[in-house]
Each structure stands twice: as C-alpha cells, then as structure tokens.
N, C-alpha and C positions, 0 to 999 in steps of 0.2 A: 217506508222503512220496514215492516213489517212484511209485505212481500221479499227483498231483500235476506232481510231475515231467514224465512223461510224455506228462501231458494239455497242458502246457506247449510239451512238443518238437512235438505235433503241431498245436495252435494256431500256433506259428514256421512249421511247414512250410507252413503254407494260406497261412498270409499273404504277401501283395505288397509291401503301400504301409504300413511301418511305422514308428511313433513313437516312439523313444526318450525318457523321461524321466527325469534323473538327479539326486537329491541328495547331501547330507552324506554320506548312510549307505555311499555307494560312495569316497566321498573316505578316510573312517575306513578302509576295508579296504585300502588303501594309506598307513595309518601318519599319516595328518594329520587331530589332532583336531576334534572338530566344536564349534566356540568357541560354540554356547551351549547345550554339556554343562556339568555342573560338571565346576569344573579349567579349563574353557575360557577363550577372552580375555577372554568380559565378565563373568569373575569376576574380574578385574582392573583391567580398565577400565569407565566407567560410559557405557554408550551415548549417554545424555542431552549427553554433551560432544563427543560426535563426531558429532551430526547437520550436516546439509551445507552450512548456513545458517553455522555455529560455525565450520564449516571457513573459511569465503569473507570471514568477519567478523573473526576474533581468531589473531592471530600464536600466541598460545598457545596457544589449540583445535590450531591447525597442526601445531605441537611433540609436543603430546600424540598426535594422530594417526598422526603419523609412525612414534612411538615404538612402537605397538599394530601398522602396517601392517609394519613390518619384523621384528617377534616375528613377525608373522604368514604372513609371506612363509618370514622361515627353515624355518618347519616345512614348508611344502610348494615349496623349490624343488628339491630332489633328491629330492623320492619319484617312487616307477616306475606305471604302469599295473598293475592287477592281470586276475584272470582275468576280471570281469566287462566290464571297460575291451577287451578284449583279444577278448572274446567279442560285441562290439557294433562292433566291427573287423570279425571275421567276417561278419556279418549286413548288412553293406557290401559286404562281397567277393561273398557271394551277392547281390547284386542285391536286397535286401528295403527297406532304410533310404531312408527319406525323409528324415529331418532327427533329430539328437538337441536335447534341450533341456533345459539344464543349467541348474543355480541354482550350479553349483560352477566357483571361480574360480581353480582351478588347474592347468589345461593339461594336464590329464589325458588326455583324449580328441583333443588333439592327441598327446600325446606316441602313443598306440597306435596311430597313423596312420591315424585316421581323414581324411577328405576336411574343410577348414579351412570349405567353405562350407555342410557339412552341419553344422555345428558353431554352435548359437546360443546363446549364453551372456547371458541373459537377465541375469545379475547382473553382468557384465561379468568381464575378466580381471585378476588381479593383479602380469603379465607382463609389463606395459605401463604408459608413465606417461605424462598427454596435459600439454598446458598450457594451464590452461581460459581464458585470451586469445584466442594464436593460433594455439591445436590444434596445434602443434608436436610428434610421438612419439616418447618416449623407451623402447628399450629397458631391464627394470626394473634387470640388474646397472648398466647404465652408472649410474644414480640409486644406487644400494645403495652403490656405489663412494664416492662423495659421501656419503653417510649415512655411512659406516662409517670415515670421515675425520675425523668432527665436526663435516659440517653439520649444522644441527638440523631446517632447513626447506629443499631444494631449490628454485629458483627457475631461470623459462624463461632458456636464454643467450641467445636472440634477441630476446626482449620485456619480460624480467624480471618475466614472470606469472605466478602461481599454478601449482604444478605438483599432481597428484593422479595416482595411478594408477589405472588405467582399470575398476574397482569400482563401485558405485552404492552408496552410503552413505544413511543414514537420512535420509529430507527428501528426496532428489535423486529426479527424474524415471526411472521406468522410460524403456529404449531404445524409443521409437514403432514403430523400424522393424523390431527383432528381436523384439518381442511380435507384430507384423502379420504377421510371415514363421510365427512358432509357432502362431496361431491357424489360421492357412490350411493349416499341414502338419493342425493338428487336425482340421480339417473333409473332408479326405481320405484321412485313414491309416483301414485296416482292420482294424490292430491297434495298439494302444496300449502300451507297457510301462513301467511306473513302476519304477524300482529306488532305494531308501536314499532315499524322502525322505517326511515324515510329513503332507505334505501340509496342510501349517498356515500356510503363508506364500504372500498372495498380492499379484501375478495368478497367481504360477507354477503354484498348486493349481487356477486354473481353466482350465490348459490340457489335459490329462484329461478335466477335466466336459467341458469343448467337445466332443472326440473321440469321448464314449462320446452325447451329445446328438445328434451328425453319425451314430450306427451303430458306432460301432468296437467292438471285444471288449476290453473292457480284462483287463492281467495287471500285479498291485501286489507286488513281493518286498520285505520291509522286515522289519525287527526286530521295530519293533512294529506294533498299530494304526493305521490313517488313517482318514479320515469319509470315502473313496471305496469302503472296503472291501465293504458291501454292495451297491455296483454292477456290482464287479469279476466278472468270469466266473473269474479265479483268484485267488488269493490264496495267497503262502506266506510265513510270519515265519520268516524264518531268515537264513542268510548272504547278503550279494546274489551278490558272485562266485563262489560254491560252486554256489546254485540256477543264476543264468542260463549257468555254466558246463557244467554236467551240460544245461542243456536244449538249448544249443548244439552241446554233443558236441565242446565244446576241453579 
C-alpha cells in the first residue's frame, strides 16, 4: 500500500491542470449515509414517486417529496469536511486544481473552502431552494423553518410557485452549463482523480472517460470496484480521506 501511495504523491507532484472527481464515497466519510446503500432513503421511499414529472403534477408527490428531502437534508446539514475534503483544499492552495466535480449535494467542499467557482455540482445543491416559476432563491434553513412549522409543501411568496431545492431529481434535465464547464475542465486536466464514487451513474461517469480520452493519467480511490479501473494508471480500494490524505502529506 505504501508503494501505491507513493506513486500517487509523485503523480500529484507532476501534475499542473488537475481534475477533481468526487462521489458518495467521500460524503460517507463525513458521517452522511449514501441513500442508496441499504438502510438508505430509498429503502424507504420508492423513487418511482418522486420523479420530476410527479413532482410538478401532484400535490401529493409534493408532500411525499418534501418529507424524504428534509430526512434528507438533516443528515447532512451539520456534518464537517473530512481529511479528503480538506486535502483537495490543499491542492488549490498549491496552484494544481482546475475544477472539482461532484455528484454530492452537500456543501462539502464549500464548507473546506474551496474557491465556490471551482466547485461544479453537477447534481445540484441541497442548500438551496429555487422557485421553478420565477427562479426566486431561497436559503434552505429559511424553507426548513416553514417545514418544521407544519407546512407540508412550501410555496414561492412572490408568485406562489412551485418551490424545490436546487437537486436534480429523477426525470429532470442535467445543468447544460455545468456539464459543458466539466467536460472542458475534462479535455484539459493532466491529471484526473476519482475519489468515492462507483462510477455507475451517468453523465457523471463519463467525465473521467473524457479526460483519460483527452491524455490524462487517471487516479480512482474508492472502496470498491468501478468499470474505469483498468484504465486507471492507479487504483487503490480503500479509505478515500486516509489514501488522498497521506498522498497529500495533510
């Protein structure tokens, strides 16, 4: 492991122009389950009722939505940054990071202070609530407030629209513009780094292929398995923030 390792610090050090990729798997190491582990939300709830169409059509898709996005939210609005969050902070400070690109929707990597515009949250945030009328943005405690009062469905005060927070739910269009910004960081990073995510959900999974298609060296730390693994020039299944911590040197 420690070779591994090492071959890892010295890949970080060559590189310039580098690609952060981040899933679930870093979210978990900061204490907030990965909802579709079992135990997770959608062994509770049935996705089929919350696609995006259900939301925009039925008061009571609405309800039930609600209900799943606020279990959901509790879990991760006070967890912290851990060492790998913390260690891709670093890799900023050194002048290496081009852009991170998260599928996790928990303000993670703002909270480590990273820079907000290198930060492309391809699945949106769960920090935010828009109002799909007239785009009106709500801070999410101001909405929780309301929630936690006994409304059951939050509604715009200026339009009385649709409120949703800022997530992409099943049916709903990926962001055009923060998939176009991730491919273009793809086609110029020289190093790629996947951390905690299994690479099974896409487009996210085929912002990698792009980069290792454009020349990059890819490096995948994850628990388990992915289908990029024999592309990878590294590969190690283990902790995310433990490996890209040691190869950081935080």
């Amino acid at each position: 492991m420690d070779n591994l390792v090492s071959k890892g610090t010295q890949m970080i050090e060559e590189a310039r122009k580098m690609l952060v990729v981040t899933g679930a798997g870093l979210s978990t190491e900061s204490g907030i389950p990965d909802f579709r582990s079992p135990g997770g939300v959608w062994d509770k709830y049935d996705p089929s009722e919350l696609y995006f169409d259900r939301f925009l059509s039925s008061e009571k898709a609405r309800v039930t939505y609600w209900q799943m996005s606020v279990e959901f939210y509790d879990t991760m609005k006070d967890a912290q940054p851990n060492r790998a969050h913390m260690a891709i902070k670093e890799l900023e400070d050194r002048s290496k990071l081009l852009a991170i690109v998260t599928q996790n929707i928990d303000h993670l990597h703002h909270k480590a202070g990273n820079t907000p515009e290198k930060i492309i949250e391809i699945h949106g945030t769960a920090f935010t609530v828009s109002c799909l009328d007239c785009g009106k943005k709500y801070e999410r405690d101001v909405i929780e407030e309301r929630l936690k009062s006994g409304v059951k469905v939050p509604y715009c005060d200026d339009c009385g629209g649709i409120l949703k927070p800022d997530t992409i739910s099943f049916g709903q269009s990926m962001p055009e513009e923060k998939m176009a910004l991730a491919f273009m960081h793809a086609s110029e990073c020289d190093l790629c780094i996947v951390m905690g995510s299994s690479l099974v959900v896409y487009p996210a999974a085929s912002v990698p292929e792009e980069a290792v298609r454009n020349g990059s060296k890819l490096i995948i730390i994850n628990r388990d398995t992915t289908s990029l693994d024999s592309q990878a020039d590294l590969v190690i299944h283990d902790s995310v923030s433990r490996i890209l911590g040691q190869m950081v040197g935080i």
